[in-house]
N, C-alpha and C positions, 0 to 999 in steps of 0.2 A: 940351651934350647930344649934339653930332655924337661927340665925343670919346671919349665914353663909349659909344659906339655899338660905336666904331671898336676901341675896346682891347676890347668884349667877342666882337666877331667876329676880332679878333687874338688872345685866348683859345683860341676853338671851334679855329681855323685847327691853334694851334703842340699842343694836347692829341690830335689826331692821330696815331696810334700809327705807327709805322716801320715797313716791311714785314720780313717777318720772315727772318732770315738764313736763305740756301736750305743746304738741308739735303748733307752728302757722302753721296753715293752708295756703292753696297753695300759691298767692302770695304777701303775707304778707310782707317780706324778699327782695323783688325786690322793692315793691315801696315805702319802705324805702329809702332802696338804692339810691333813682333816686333823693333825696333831693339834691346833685350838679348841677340837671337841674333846679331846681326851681325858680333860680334866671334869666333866659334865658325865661323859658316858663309862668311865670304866668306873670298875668294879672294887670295893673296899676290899683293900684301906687308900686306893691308889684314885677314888673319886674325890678331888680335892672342891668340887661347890655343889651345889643343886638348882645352878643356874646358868643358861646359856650363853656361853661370852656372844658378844656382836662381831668377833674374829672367825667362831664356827661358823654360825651362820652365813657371813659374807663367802665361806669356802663350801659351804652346804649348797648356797643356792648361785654360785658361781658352776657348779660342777654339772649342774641342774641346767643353765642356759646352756651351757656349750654340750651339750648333749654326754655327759660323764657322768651322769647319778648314779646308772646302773655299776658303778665301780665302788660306791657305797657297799652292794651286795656280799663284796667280799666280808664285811664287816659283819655283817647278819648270820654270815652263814658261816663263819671262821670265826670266831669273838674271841678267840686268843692270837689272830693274827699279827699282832704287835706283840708279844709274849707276855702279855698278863691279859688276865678277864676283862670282857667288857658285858656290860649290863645292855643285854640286847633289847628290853623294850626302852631304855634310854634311848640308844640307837635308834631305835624304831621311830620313837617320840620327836625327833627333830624335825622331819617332817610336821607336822602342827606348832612346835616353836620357832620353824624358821620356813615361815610361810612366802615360799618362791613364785615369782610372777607364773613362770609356763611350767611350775612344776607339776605331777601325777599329783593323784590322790594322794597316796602315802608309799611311803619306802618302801614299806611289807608289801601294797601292792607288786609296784615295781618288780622285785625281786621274787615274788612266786614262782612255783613250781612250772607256770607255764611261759615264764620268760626266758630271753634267749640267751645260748650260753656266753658265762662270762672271757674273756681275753684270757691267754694265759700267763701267772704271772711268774716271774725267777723262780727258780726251785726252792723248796722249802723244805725245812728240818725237819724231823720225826713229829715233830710239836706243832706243827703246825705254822711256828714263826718264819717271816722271812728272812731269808739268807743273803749277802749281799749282794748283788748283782753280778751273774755271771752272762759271758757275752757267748757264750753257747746253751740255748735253749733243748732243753727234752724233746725229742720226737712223740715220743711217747706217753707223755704227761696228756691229762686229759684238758680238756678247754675249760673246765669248771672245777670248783675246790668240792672236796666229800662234803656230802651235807652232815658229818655228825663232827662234831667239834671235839668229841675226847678222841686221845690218841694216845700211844706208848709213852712213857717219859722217860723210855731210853737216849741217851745222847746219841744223834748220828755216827755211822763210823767216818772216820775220817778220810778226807781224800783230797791229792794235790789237786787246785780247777787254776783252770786257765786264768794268765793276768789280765784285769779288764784296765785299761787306762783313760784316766777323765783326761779332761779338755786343759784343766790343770797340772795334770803329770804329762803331755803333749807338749804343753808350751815350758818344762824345764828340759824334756829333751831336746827338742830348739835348740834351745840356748845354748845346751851343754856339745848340743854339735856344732853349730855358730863358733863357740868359742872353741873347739877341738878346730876345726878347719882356721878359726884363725893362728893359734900356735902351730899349726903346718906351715902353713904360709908365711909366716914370720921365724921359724927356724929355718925351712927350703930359701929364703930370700938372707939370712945370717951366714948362711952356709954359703951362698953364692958369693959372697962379700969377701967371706976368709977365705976359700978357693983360688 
């Protein structure tokens, strides 16, 4: 009877849902995305053509209808964002090579001095590059990156941060509790048998 007690509150326990993967912040998810410009906008020896693939632009003026251009901005006003230089009037220029239906005028507009601040993104190293995604955000980090692009090229100091867990390391804890509760169950149920 104890047994049976024991493996159904080992049930209630392991059906416990996982908290749920925290979510990336503003525009995280766009300048990803923008990695088929990369090879067009950045800076030698790392600009591999002098032409604009049809995969940037499809992500240029995608970003542009759903209201996420202004995530471009980071790219203007960081151009070592991705840890090498980017050729900011490239940057700029996509705007007139990848002429979007509701887009602004131009990027540069957009992202002027009187536009409004940008989202904040993960923290970032000395360098200005992104760091991977941590699931606790700076209070104190400001809503918008420095406007001046050079920075120290000292290495950050190091520091243990918080685990973040994808949606993919969720579903092998699952599993790996799934199958922990089920060798409970199947030892408490062997054990009953030799008993």
């Amino acid at each position: 009877m104890a047994a049976n007690i024991f493996i159904l509150l080992l049930l209630v326990v392991a059906a416990q849902p996982l908290p749920p993967a925290p979510q990336q912040p503003g525009c995280v998810e766009e300048l990803v995305a923008f990695s088929p410009c990369l090879p067009f906008v950045s800076d030698p020896p790392n600009n591999a053509t002098d032409s604009v693939a049809p995969q940037c632009c499809d992500v240029f003026n995608s970003a542009f209808d759903s209201g996420d251009g202004y995530c471009f901005c980071y790219i203007l006003r960081q151009p070592r964002i991705f840890g090498f230089p980017l050729n900011r009037e490239r940057v700029a220029s996509l705007s007139s090579f990848c002429m979007a239906k509701n887009s602004v005028a131009s990027l540069d507009s957009l992202c002027s001095s009187g536009a409004p601040a940008l989202p904040p993104l993960p923290s970032t190293t000395d360098s200005g590059i992104l760091k991977p995604f941590n699931s606790r955000l700076d209070n104190d980090s400001t809503s918008s990156p420095p406007e001046s692009p050079v920075k120290s090229l000292t290495p950050p100091s190091s520091s243990v941060e918080e685990a973040v867990f994808s949606s993919a390391t969720n579903q092998i804890y699952k599993h790996i509790i799934w199958f922990l509760l089920g060798m409970v169950i199947f030892l408490l149920t062997l054990h009953s048998f030799l008993v």
